[in-house]
N, CA, C and O atoms as a MOPAC input file, in Angstrom:
PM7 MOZYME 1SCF
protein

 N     11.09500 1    25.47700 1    25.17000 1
 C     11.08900 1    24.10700 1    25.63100 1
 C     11.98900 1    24.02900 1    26.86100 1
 O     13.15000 1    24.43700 1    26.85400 1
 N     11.43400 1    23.52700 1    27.83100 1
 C     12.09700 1    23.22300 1    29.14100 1
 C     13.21800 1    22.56300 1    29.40100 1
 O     12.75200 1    21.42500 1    29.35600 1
 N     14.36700 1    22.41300 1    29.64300 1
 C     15.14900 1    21.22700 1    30.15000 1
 C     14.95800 1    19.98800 1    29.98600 1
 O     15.39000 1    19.26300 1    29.08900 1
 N     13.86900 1    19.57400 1    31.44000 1
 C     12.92500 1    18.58800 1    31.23800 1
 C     12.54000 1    18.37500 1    29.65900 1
 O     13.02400 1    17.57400 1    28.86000 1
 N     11.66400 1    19.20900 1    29.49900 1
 C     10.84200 1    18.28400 1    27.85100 1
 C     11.87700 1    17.88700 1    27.02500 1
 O     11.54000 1    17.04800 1    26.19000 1
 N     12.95300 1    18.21000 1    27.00400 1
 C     13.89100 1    18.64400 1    25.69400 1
 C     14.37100 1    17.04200 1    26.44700 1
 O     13.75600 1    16.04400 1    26.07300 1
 N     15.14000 1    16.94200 1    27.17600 1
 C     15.47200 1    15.59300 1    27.75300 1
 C     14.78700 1    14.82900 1    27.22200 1
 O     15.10700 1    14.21400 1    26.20400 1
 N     13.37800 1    14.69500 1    28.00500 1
 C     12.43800 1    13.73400 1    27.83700 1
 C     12.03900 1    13.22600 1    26.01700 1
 O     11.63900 1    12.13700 1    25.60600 1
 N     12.38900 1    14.68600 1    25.14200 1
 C     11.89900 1    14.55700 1    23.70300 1
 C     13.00400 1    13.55800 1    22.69500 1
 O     12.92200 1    12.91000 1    21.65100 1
 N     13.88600 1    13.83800 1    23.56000 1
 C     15.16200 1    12.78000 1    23.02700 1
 C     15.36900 1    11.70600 1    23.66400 1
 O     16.03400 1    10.90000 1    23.01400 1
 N     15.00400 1    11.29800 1    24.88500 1
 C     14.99700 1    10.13500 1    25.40700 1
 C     14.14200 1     9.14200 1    24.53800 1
 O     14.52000 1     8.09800 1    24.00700 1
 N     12.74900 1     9.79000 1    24.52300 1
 C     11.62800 1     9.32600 1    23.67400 1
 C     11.96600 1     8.91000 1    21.94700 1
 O     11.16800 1     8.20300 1    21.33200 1
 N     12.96800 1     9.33300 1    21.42600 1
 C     13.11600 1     9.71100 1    19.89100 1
 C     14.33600 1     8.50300 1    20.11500 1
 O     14.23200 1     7.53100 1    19.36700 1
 N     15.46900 1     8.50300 1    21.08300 1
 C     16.43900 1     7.15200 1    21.08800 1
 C     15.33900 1     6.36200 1    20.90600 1
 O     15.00000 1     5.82900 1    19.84900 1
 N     14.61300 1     6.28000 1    22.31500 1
 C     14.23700 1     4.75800 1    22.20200 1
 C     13.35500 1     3.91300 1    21.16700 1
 O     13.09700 1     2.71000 1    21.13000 1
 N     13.04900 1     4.80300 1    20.47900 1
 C     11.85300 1     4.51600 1    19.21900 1
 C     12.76500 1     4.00300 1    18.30100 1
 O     12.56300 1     2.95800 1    17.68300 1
 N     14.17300 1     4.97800 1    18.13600 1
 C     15.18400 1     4.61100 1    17.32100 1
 C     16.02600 1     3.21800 1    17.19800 1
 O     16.76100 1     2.72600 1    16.34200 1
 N     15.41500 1     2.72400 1    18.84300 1
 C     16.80100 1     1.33700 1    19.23900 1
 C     15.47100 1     0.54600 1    18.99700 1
 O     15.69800 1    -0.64400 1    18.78100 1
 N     14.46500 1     0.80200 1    18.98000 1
 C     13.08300 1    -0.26200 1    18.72700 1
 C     13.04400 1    -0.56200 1    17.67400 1
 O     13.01100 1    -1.73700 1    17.30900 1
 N     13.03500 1     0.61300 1    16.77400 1
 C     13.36300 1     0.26500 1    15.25400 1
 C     14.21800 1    -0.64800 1    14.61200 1
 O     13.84000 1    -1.37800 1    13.69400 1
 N     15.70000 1    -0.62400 1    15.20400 1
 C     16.62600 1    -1.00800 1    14.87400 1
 C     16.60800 1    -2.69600 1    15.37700 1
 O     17.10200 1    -3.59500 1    14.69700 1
 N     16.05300 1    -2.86200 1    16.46700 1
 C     15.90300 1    -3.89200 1    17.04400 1
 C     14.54200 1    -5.17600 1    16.35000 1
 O     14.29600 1    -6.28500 1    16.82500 1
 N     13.87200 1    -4.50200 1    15.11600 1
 C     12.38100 1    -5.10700 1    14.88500 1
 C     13.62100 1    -6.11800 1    12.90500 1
 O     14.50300 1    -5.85800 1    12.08700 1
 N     12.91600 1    -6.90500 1    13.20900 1
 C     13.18300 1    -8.05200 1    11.74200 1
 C     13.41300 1    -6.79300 1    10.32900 1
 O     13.44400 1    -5.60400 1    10.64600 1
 N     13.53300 1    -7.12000 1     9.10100 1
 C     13.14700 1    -6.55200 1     8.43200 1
 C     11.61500 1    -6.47900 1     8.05700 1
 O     11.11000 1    -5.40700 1     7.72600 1
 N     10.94700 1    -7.56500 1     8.11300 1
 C      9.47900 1    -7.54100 1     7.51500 1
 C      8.94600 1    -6.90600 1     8.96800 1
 O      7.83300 1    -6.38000 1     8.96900 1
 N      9.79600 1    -6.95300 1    10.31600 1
 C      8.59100 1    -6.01500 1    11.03700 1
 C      8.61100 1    -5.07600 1    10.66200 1
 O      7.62200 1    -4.34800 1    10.74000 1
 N      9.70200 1    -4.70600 1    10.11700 1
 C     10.03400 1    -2.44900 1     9.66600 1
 C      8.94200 1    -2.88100 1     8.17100 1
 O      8.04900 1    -2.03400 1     8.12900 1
 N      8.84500 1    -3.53000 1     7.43800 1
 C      8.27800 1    -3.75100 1     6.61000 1
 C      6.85300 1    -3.26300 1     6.59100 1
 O      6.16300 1    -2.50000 1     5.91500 1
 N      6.69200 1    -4.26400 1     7.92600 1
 C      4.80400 1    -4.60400 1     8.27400 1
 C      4.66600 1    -2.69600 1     8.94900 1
 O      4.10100 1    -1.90000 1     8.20000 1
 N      5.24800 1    -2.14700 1    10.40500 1
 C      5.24800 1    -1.10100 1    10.55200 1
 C      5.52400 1     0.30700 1     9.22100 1
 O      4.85200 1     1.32900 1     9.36000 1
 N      6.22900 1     0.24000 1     8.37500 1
 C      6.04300 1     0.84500 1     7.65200 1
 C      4.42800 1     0.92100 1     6.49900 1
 O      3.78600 1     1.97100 1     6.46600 1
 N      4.01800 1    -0.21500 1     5.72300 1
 C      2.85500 1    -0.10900 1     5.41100 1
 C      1.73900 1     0.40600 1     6.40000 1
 O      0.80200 1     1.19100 1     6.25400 1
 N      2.16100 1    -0.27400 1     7.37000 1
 C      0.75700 1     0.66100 1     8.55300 1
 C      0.72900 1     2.09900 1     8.21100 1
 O     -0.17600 1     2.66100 1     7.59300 1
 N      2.12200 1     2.80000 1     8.80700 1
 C      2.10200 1     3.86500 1     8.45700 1
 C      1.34100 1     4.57900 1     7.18300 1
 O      0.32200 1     5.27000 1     7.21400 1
 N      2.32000 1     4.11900 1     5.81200 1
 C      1.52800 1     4.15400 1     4.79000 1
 C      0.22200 1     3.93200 1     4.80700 1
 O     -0.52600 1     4.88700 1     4.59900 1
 N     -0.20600 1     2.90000 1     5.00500 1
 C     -2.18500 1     2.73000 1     5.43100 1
 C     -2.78100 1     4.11800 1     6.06200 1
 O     -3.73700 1     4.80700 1     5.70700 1
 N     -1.95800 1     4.24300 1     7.00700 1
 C     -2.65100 1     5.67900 1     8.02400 1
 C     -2.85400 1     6.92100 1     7.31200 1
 O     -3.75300 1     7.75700 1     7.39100 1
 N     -1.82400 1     6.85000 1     6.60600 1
 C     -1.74600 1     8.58900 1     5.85100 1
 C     -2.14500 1     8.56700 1     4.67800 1
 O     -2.21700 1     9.59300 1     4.00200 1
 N     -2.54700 1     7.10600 1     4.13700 1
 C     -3.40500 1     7.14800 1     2.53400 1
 C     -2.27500 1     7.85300 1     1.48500 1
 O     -1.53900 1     8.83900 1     1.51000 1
 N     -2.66100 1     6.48100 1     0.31900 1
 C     -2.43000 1     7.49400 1    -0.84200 1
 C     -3.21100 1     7.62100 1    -2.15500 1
 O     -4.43800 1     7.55200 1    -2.08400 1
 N     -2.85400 1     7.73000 1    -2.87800 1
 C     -3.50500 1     7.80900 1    -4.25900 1
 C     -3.02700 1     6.89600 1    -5.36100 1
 O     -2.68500 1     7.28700 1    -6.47700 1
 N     -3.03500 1     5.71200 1    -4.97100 1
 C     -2.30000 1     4.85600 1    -5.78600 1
 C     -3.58600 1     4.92900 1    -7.15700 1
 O     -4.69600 1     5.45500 1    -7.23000 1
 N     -2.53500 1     3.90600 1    -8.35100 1
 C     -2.95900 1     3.33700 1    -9.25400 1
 C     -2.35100 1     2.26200 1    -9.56400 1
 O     -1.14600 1     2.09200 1    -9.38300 1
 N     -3.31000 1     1.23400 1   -10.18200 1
 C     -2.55400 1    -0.17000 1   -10.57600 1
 C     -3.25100 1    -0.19200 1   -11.75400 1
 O     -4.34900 1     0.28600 1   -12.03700 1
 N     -2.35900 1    -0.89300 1   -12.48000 1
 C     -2.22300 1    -0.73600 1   -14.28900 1
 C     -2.22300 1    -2.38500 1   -14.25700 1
 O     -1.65800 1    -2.91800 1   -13.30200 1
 N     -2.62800 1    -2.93100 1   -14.92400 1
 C     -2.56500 1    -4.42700 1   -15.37400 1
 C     -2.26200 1    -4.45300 1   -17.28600 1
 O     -2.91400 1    -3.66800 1   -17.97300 1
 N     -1.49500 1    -5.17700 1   -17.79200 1
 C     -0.78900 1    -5.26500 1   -18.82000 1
 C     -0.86700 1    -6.64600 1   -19.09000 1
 O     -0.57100 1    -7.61600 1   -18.39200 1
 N     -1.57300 1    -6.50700 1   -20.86900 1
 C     -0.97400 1    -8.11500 1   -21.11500 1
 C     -0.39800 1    -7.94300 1   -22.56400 1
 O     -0.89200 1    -7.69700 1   -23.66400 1
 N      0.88200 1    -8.18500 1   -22.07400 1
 C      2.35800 1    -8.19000 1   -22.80700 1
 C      2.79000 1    -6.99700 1   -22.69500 1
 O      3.57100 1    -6.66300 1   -21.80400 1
 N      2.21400 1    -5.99900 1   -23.82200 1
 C      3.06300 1    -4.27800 1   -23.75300 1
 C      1.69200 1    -3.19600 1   -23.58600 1
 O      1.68400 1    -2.03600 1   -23.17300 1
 N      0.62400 1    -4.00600 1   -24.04600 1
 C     -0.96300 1    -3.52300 1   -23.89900 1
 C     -1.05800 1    -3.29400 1   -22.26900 1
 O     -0.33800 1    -3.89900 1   -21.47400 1
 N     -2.03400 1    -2.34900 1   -21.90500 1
 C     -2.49000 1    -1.79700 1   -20.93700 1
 C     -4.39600 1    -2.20900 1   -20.72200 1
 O     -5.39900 1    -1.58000 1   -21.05800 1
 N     -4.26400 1    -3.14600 1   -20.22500 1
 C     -5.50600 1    -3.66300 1   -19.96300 1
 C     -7.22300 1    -3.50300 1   -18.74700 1
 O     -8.42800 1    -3.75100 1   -18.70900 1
 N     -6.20400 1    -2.97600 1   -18.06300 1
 C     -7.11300 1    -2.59600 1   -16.71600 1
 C     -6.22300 1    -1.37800 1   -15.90200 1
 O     -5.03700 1    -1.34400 1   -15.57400 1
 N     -7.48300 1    -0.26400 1   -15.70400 1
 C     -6.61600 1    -0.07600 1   -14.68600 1
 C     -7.45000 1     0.96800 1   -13.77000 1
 O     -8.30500 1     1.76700 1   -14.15100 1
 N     -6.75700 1     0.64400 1   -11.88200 1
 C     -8.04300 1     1.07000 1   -11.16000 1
 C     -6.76600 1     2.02200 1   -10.59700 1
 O     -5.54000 1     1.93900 1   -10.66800 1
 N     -7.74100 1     2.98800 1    -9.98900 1
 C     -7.29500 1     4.56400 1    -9.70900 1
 C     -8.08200 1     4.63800 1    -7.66700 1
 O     -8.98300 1     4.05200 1    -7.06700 1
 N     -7.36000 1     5.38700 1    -7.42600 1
 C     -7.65700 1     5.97700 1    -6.11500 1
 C     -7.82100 1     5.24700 1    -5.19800 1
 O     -8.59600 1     5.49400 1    -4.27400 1
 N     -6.84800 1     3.82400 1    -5.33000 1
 C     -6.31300 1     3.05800 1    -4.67300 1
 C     -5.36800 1     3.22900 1    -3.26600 1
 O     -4.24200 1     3.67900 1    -3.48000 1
 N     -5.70200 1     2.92300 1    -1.87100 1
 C     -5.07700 1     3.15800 1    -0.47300 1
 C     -4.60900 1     2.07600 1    -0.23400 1
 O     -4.01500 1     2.36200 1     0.80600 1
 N     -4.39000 1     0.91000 1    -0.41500 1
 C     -3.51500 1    -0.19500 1    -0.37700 1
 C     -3.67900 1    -1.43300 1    -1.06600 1
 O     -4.78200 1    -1.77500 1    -1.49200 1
 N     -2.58600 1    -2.17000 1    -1.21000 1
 C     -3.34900 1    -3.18100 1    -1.55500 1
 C     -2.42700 1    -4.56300 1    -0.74700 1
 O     -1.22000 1    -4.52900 1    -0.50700 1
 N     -3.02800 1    -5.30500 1    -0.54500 1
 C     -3.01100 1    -6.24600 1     0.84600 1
 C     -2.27300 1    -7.79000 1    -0.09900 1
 O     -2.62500 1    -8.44000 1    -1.08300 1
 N     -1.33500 1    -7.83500 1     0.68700 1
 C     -0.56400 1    -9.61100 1     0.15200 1
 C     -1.97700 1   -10.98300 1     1.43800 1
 O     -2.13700 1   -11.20800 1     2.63800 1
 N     -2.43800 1   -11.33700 1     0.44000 1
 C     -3.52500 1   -12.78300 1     1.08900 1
 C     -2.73800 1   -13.57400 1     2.07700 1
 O     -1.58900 1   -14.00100 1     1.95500 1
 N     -3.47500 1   -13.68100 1     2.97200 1
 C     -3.09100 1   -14.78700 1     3.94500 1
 C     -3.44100 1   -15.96800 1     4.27100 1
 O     -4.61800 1   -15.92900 1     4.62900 1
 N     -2.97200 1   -17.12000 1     4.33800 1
 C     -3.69200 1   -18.17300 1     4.90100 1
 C     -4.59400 1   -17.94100 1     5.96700 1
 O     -4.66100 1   -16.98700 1     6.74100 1
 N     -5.43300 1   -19.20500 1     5.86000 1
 C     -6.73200 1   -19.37900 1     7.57800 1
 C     -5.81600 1   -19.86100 1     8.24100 1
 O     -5.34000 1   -19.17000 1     9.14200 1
 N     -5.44700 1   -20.81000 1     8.06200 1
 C     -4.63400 1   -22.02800 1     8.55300 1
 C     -3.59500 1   -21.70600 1     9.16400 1
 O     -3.44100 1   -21.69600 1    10.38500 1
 N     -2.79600 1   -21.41600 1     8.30800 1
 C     -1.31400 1   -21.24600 1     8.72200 1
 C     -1.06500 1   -19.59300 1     8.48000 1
 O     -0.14500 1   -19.15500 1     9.17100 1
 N     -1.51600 1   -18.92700 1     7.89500 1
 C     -1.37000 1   -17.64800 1     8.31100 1
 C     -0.02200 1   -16.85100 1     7.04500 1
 O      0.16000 1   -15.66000 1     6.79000 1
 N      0.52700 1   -17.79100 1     6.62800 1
 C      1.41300 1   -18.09100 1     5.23600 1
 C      0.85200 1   -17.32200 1     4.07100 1
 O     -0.21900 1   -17.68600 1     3.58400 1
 N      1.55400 1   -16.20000 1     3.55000 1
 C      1.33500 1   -15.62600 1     2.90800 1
 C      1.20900 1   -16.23200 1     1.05800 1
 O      2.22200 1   -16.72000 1     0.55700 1
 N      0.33600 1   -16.15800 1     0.49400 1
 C     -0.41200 1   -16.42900 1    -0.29900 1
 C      0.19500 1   -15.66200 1    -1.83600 1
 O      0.92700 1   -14.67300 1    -1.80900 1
 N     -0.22400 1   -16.27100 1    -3.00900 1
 C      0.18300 1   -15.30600 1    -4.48200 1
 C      0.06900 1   -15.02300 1    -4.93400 1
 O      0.50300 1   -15.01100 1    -6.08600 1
 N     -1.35500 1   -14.02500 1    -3.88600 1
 C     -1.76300 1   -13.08000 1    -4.98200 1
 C     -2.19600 1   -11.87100 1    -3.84700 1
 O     -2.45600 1   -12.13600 1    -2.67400 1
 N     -2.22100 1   -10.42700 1    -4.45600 1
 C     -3.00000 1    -9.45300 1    -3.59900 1
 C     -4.53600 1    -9.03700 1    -3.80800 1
 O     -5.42200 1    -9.54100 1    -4.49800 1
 N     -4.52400 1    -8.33200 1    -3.26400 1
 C     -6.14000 1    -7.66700 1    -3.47900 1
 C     -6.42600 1    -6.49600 1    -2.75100 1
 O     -5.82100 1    -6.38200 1    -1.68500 1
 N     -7.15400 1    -5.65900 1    -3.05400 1
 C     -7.30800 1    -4.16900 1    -2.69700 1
 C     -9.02900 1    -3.52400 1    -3.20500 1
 O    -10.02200 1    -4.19300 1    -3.49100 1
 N     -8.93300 1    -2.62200 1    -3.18300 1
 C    -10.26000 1    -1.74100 1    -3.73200 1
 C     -9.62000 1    -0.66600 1    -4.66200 1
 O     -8.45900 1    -0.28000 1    -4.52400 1
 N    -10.53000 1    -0.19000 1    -5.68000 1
 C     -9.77100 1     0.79400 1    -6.16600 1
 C    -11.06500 1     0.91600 1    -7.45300 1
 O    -11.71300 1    -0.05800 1    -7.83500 1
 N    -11.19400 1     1.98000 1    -7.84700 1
 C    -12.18300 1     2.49900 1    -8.82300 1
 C    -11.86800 1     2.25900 1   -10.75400 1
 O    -11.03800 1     2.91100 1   -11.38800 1
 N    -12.75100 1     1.20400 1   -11.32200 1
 C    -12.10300 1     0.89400 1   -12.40300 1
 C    -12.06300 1     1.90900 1   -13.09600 1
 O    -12.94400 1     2.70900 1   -12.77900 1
 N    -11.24300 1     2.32100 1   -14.13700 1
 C    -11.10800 1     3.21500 1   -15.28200 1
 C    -11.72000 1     2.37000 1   -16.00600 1
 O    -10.90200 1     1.48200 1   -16.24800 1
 N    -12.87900 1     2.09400 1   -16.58300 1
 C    -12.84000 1     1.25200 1   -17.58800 1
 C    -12.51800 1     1.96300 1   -19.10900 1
 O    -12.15900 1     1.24600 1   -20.04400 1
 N    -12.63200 1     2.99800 1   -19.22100 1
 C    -12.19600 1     3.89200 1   -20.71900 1
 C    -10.99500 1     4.62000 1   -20.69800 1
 O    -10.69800 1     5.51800 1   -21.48600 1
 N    -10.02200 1     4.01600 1   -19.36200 1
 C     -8.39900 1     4.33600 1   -19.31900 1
 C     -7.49200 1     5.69700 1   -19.48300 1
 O     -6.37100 1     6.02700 1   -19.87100 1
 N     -8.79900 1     6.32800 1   -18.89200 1
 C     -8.16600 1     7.84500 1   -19.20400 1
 C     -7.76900 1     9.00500 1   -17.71400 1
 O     -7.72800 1    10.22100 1   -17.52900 1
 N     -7.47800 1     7.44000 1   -16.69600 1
 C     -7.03000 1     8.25100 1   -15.60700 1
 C     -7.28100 1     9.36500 1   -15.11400 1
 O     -6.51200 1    10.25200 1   -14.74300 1
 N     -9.27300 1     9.26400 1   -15.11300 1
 C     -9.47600 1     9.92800 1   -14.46600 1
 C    -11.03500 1     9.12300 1   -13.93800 1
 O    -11.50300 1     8.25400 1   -14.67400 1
 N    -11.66400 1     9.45100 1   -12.79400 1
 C    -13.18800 1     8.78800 1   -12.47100 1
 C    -13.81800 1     9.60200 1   -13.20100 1
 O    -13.55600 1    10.79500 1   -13.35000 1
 N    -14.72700 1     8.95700 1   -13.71600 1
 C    -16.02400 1     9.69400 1   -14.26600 1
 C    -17.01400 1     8.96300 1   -13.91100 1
 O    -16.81300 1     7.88300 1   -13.35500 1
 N    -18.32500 1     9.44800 1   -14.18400 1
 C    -19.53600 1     9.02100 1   -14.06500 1
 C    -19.93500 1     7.78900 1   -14.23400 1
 O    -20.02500 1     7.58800 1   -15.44500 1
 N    -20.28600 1     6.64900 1   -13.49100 1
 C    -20.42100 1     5.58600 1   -14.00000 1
 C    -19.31000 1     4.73600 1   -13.37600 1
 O    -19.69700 1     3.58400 1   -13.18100 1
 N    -18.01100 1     4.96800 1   -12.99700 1
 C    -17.06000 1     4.36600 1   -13.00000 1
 C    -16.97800 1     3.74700 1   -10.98300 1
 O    -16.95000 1     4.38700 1    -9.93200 1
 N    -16.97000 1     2.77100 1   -11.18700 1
 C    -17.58500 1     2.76600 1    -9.12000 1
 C    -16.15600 1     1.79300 1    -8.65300 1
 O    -15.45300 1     0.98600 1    -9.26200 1
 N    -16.15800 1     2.19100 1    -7.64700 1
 C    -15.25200 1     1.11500 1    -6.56700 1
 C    -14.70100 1    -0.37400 1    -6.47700 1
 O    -14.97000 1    -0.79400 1    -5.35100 1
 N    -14.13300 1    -1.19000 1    -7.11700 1
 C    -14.74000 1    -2.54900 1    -6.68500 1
 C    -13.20200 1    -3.43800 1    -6.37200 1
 O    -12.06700 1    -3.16500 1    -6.76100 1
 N    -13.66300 1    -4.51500 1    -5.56700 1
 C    -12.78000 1    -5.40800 1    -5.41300 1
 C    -11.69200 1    -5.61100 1    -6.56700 1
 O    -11.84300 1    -5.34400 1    -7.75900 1
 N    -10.89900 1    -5.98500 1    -6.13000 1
 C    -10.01500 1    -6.63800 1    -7.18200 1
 C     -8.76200 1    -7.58400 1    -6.30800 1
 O     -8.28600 1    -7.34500 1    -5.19800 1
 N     -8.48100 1    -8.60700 1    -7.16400 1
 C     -7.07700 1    -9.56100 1    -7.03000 1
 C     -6.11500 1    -9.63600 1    -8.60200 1
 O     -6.28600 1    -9.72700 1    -9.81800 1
 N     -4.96100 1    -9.51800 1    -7.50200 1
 C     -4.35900 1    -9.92800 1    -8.44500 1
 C     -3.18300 1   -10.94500 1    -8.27800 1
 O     -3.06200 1   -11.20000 1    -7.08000 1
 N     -2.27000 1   -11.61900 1    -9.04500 1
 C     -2.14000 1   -12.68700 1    -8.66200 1
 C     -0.25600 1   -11.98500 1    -8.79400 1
 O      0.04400 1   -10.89200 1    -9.27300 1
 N      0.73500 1   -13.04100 1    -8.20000 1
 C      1.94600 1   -12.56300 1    -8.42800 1
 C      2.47700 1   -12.59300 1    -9.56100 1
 O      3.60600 1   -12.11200 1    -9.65500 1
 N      1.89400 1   -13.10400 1   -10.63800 1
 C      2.80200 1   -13.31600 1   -11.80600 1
 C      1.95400 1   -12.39400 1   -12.70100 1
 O      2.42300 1   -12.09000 1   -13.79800 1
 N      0.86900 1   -11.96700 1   -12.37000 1
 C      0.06200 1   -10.85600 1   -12.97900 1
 C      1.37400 1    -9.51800 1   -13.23600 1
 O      2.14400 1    -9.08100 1   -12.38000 1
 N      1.25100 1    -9.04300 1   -14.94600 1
 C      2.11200 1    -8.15300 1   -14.94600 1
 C      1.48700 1    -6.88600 1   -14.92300 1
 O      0.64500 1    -6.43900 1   -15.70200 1
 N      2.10800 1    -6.26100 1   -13.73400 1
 C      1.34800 1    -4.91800 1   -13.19300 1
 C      1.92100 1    -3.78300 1   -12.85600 1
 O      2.99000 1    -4.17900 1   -12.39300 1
 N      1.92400 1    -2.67700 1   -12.78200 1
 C      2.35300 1    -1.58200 1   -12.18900 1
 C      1.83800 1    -1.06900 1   -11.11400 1
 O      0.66800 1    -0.75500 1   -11.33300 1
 N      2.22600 1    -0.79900 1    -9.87200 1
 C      1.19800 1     0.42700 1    -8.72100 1
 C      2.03400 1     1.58700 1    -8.64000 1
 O      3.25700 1     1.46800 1    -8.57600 1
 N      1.58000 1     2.47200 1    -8.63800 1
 C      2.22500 1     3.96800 1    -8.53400 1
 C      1.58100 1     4.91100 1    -7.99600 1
 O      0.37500 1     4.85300 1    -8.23500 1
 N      1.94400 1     5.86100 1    -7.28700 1
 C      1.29700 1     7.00100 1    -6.55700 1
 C      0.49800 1     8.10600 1    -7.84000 1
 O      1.12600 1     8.75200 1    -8.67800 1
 N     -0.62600 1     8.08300 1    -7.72200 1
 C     -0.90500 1     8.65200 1    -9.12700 1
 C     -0.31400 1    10.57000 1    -8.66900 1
 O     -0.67700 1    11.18100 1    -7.66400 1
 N      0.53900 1    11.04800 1    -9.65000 1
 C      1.11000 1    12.23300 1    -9.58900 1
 C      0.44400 1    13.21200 1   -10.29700 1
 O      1.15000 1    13.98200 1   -10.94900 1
 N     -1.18400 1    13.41300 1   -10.32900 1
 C     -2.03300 1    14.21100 1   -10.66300 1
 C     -2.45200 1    14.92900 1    -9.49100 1
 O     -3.31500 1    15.80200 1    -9.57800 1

């Protein structure tokens, strides 16, 4: 690496650093999920009612907080895509397809990176 680049590679790496430092928390917030969005993961969300395990969708890449039309005001509930388990054995099988889902904030839930 040249002089030059090596300069230029740290000039470049401050200023990203003082941009960072300089953005709200919910912008590091909002920039961080992007990130996350970009590189995908393997989530799962578990839905529970009381100590029971009621729903739960697999191979999940994000899931999105609702926004107002209007005002743009964030809303209380999310929603995402994600493949139902319907026979809860954390894994897709045959039959088992893609679909919408919401859920609301007081919905008691888990999301987790599935570690399979």
């Amino acid at each position: 690496m040249t002089p030059l680049s090596k300069a230029l590679c740290v000039a470049t790496t401050g200023t990203a650093l003082l941009l960072m430092t300089a953005c709200t928390q919910e912008q590091q917030n909002q920039l961080s999920r992007g990130m996350q969005n970009w590189t995908g993961t393997n989530g799962v969300l578990e839905i529970y009612a009381g100590d029971k395990l009621v729903r739960r969708f697999l191979r999940i890449d994000k899931i999105s907080t609702a926004l107002g039309t209007g005002d743009g005001a964030a809303r209380a509930y999310r929603y995402g895509y994600g493949v139902l388990d319907a026979n809860l054995n954390m894994q897709v099988d045959a039959g088992e397809k893609k679909v919408y889902f919401e859920i609301s904030d007081y919905t008691n839930a888990v999301f987790f990176e599935n570690p399979g």
